[in-house]
VEXLODO-929289 format. One line per 3 residues: number of its first residue (from 0); for each residue x, y, z of C-alpha. Coordinates in Angstrom, 1 decimal. Example, Ala and Ser with C-alpha at 12.3 -4.5 7.8 and 13.67 -1.06 7.14 Angstrom:
# VEXLODO-929289
0 = 12.3 -4.5 7.8  13.7 -1.1 7.1
END
This chain:
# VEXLODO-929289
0 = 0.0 0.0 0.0  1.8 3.2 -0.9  2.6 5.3 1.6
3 = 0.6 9.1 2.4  2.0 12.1 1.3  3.1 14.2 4.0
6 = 1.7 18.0 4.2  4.8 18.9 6.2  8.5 17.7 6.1
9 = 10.7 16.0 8.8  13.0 18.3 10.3  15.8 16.7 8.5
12 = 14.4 18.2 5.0  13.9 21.5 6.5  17.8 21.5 7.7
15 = 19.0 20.1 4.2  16.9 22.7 2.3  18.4 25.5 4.7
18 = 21.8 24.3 4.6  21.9 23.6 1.1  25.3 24.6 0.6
21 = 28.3 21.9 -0.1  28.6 20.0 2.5  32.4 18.9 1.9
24 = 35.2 20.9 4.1  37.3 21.5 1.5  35.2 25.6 1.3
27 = 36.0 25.3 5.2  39.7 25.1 4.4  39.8 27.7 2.0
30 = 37.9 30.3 4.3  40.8 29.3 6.8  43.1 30.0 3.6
33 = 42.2 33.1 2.4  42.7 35.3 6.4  45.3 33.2 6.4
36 = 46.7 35.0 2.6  45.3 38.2 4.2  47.2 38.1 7.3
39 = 50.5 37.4 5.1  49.7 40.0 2.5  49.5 42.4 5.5
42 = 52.7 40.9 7.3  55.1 40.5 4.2  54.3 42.7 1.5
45 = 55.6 46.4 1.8  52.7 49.1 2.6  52.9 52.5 0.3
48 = 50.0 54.3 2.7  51.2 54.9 6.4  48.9 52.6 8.5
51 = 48.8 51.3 11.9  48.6 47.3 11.1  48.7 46.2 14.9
54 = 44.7 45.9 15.4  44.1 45.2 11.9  46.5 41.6 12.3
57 = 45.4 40.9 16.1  41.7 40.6 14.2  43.0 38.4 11.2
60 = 44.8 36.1 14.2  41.8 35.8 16.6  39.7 35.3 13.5
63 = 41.8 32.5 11.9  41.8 31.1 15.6  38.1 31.0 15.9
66 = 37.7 29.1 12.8  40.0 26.2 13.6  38.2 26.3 17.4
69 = 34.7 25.9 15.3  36.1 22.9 13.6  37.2 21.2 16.2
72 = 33.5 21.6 18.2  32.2 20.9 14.7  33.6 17.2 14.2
75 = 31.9 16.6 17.0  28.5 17.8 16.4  26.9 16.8 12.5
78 = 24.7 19.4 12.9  27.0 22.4 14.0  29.1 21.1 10.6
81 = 26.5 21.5 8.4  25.9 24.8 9.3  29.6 25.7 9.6
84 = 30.3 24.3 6.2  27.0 26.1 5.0  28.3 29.6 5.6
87 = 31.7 28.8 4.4  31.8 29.7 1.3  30.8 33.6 2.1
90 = 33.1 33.5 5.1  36.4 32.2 2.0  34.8 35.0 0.1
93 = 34.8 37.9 3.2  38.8 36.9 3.5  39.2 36.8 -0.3
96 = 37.7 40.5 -0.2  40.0 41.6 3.0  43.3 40.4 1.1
99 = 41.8 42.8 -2.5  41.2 45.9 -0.5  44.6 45.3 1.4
102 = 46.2 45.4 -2.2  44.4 48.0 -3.8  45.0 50.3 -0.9
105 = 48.0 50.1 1.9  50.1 48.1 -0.6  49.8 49.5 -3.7
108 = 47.7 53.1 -3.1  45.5 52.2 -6.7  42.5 53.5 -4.1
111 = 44.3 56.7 -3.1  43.5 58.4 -0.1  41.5 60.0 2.0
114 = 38.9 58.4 0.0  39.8 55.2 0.3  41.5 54.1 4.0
117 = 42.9 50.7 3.8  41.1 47.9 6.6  44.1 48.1 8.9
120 = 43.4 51.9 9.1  39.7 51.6 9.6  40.8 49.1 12.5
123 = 42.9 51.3 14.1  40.6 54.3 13.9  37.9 52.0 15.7
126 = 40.6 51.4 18.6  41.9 54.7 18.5  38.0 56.1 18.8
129 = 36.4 53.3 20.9  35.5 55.5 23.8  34.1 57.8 21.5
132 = 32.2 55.5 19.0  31.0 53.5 22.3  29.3 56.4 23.8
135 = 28.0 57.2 20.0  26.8 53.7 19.2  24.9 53.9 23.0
138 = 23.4 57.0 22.6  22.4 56.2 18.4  20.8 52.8 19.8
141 = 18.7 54.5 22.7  17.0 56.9 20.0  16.6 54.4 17.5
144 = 14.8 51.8 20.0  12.5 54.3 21.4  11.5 55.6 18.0
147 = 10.7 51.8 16.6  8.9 50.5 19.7  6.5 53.4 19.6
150 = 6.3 53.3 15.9  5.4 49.4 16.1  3.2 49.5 19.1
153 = 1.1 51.8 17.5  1.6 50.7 13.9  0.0 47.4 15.0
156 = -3.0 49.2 16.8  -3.0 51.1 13.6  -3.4 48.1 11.9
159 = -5.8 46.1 13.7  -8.0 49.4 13.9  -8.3 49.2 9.9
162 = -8.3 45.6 8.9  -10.8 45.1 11.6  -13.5 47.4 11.6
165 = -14.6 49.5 8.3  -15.1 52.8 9.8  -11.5 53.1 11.1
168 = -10.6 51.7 7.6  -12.7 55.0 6.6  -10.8 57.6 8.3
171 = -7.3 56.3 8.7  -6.7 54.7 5.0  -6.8 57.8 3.2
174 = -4.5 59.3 6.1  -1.6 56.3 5.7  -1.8 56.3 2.0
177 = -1.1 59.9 2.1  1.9 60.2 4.7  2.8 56.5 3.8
180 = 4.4 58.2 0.3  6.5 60.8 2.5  9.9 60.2 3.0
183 = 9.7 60.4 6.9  13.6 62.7 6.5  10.6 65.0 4.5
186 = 9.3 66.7 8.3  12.7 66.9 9.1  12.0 71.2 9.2
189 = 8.6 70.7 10.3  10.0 68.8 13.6  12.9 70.4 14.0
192 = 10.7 74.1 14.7  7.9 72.1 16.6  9.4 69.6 18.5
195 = 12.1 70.6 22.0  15.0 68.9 21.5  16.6 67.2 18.7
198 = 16.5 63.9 20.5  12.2 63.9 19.8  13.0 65.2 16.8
201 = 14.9 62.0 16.1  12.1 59.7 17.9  9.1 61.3 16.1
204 = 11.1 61.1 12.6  11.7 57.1 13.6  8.3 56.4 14.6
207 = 7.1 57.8 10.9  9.4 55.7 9.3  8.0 52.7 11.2
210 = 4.7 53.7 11.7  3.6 53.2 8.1  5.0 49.8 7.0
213 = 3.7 48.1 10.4  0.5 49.6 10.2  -0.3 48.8 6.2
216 = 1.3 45.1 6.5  -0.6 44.8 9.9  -4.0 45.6 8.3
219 = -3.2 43.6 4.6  -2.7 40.5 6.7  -6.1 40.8 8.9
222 = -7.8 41.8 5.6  -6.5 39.0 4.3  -8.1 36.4 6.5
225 = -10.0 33.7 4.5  -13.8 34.2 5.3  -13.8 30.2 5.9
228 = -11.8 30.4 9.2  -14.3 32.5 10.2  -17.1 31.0 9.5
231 = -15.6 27.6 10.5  -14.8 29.6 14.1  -18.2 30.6 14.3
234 = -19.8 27.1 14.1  -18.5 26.5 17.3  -19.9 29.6 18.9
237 = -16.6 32.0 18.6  -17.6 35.6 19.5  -15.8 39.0 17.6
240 = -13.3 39.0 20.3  -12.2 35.4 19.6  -12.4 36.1 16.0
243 = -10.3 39.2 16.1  -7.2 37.8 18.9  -7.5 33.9 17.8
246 = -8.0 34.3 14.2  -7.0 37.2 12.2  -3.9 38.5 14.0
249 = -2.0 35.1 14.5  -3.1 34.6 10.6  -2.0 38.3 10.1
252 = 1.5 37.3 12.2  4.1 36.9 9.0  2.8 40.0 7.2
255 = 3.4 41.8 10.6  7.4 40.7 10.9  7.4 41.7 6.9
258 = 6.5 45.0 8.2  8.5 45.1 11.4  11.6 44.1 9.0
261 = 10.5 46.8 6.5  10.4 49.5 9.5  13.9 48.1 10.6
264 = 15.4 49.1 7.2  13.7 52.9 7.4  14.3 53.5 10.9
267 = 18.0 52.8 10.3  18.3 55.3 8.1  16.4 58.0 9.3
270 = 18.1 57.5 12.5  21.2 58.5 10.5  20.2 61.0 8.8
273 = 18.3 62.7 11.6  21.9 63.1 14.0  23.2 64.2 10.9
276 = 21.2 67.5 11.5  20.8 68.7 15.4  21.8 65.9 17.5
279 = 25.6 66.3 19.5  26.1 63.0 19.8  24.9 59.7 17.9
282 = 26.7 57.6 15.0  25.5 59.8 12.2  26.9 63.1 14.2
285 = 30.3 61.0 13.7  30.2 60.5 10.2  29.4 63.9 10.0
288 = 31.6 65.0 12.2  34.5 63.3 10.8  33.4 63.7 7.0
291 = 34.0 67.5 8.0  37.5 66.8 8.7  37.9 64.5 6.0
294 = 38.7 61.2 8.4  36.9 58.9 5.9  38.5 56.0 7.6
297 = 36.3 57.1 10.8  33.7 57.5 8.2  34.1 53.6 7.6
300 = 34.5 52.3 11.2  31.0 54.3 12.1  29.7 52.9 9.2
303 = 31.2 49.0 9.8  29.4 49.4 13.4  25.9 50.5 12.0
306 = 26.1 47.3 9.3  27.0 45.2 12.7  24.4 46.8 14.4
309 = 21.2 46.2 11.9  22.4 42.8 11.2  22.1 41.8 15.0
312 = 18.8 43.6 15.0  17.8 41.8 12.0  18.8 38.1 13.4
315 = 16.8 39.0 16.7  13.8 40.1 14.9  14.4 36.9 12.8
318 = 14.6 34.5 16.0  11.8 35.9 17.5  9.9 35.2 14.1
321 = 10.8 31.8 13.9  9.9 31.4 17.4  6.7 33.0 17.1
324 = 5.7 31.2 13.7  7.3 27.6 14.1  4.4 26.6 12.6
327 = 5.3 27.4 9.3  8.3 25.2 9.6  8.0 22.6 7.2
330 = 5.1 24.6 5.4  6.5 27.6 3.4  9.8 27.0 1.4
END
C-alpha cells in the first residue's frame, strides 16, 4: 500500500533545504586559507599608505583562531558542521575580499587616499576612537529603540483598527496612503521648529518611518483572513473578540514581521540622517563630524558598526519570528 504524502516535512528536509550549501570541508579550508593570505599580504608585502597594522592583524589572528576552534567543536557535532560548512563559502569570500582591498589600498595606493582608507586603518581608527564610538553607538541605539517601539506599538494598533472594523478603515486609510508616500527625513524642518530637543526630533522622525510599513502590512494581513476560518470559528460559537485575537492576527502574524523588517530598514536610516542635523552625539553626528574633517577611515568604522548593528537587529527580529511562527516550519519553502 503506498505510503501518504506528508503535508509537512521531517526536520531533516527542513535543515537540508536550509543548509543547502556543499557540505564537503574543502570551502572550510579555504575560508581558513584566504585570512590566512590576508594576514601574510598584511605581514610581508611592503605598505605604500602609512597605517597602523597592529589591530588590523590581532583581528586576522583571533579570526583565523576562531575558525579552527569551530572545527574542532564541529567534528563533533553533524549538525554544527553542516551549518559551519554552510556559511563557508561567504566566510572564504569575506577573507578573499579583506586580502583585495589590502592590495588596492595600503600596498599598492591604486585606491588613493582620504577616500579610500585601507582595513588596517579603519581598524585602528575604531581602537583609537572606541571611547568615542561607544558612547556614539549607545546614545544612536537608545534613539533608534525608542523611536521603533512606539512606531510598532502603534503601527499594529493602527493596523488592527483598519483591517478590523470598516469605519476606522474610513478615516485612517486615506491618512496612511497619504503620509505613507512621504519620505519620513521630509518633516525633518517641520519637527525640528515644533518639537524641543533634537533627541524627539529623532524619535518622532523614527516612529514615521516605522509607523507606516507596520500599520499597512498589519491591516493587509487581517484583511487578508480567508472568510472560511471565520465561518468555521463561528460554528462552534466563537464571538468577535475570539475572532479578532485567535483568528485574524496570528493569521495576520508573518505579514506583521514583513512589516517590522520593513520598519527596521527605514528607521536605520532615518536615525542617521536625523543626527546628521541637530543631535551632539549619535553615529550619524560621527560620520558627519568626521566627513568635515575629511577622516573617511572614521567614516568607515562608524559605518562598519551601524552594518554590525542592523544585522544583530535583524537576526533578533528573525529568531523571535521563527519562534513565534514555528508553525510554518515545514510549510512555506
Amino acid at each position: 500500500m503506498p505510503k501518504k504524502q506528508k503535508w509537512y516535512e521531517e526536520p531533516a528536509q527542513v535543515e537540508e533545504n536550509t543548509y543547502w550549501k556543499a557540505k564537503s570541508e574543502w570551502w572550510f579550508w579555504g575560508a581558513v586559507f584566504s585570512f590566512t593570505a590576508a594576514f601574510l599580504i598584511n605581514n610581508v608585502v611592503p605598505d605604500r599608505q602609512t597605517v597602523r597594522p597592529q589591530p588590523y592583524r590581532i583581528v586576522l589572528t583571533v579570526f583565523i583562531a576562531l575558525l579552527i576552534f569551530l572545527y574542532i567543536i564541529a567534528r563533533s557535532n553533524p549538525v554544527f558542521r553542516k551549518k559551519l560548512y554552510h556559511r563557508a563559502q561567504f566566510v572564504c569570500g569575506a577573507g578573499a575580499l579583506l586580502a583585495l582591498l589590502d592590495i588596492l589600498t595600503a600596498k599598492t595606493a591604486l585606491l588613493p587616499l582620504p577616500y579610500f582608507p585601507s582595513t588596517a586603518d579603519i581598524m585602528s581608527v575604531m581602537v583609537a576612537d572606541r571611547s568615542l564610538l561607544v558612547t556614539s553607538t549607545l546614545y544612536s541605539m537608545r534613539l533608534f529603540f525608542v523611536g521603533l517601539v512606539t512606531g510598532t506599538v502603534l503601527g499594529l494598533a493602527t493596523g488592527i483598527l483598519i483591517g478590523w472594523w470598516r469605519q476606522w478603515d474610513y478615516w485612517l486609510s486615506p491618512v496612511i496612503k497619504v503620509t505613507g508616500i512621504i519620505p519620513a527625513v521630509a518633516w525633518l524642518p517641520v519637527a525640528l521648529a515644533l518639537l524641543p530637543s533634537s533627541f524627539t526630533t529623532g524619535v518622532f522622525l523614527i516612529f514615521i518611518s516605522s509607523w507606516f510599513p507596520v500599520s499597512s502590512m498589519m491591516a493587509a494581513g487581517i484583511k487578508a483572513t480567508p472568510k472560511s476560518y471565520f465561518e468555521a470559528a463561528k460554528t462552534l460559537g466563537a464571538s468577535n473578540a475570539f475572532l479578532l485575537l485567535r483568528v485574524a492576527i496570528p493569521h495576520a502574524m508573518p505579514s506583521m514581521f514583513v512589516g517590522i523588517n520593513t520598519a527596521t530598514a527605514f528607521s536605520f536610516t532615518t536615525l542617521i540622517v536625523s543626527e546628521m542635523v541637530g543631535a551632539k552625539a549619535g553615529l550619524g553626528f560621527y560620520i558627519n563630524w568626521a566627513k568635515g574633517w575629511g577622516a573617511y577611515a572614521k567614516v568607515y568604522a562608524a559605518i562598519i558598526i551601524i552594518a554590525i548593528e542592523f544585522s544583530l537587529i535583524l537576526s533578533g527580529i528573525g529568531a523571535l519570528r521563527k519562534s513565534v511562527l514555528r508553525w510554518q516550519r515545514g510549510i512555506l519553502k
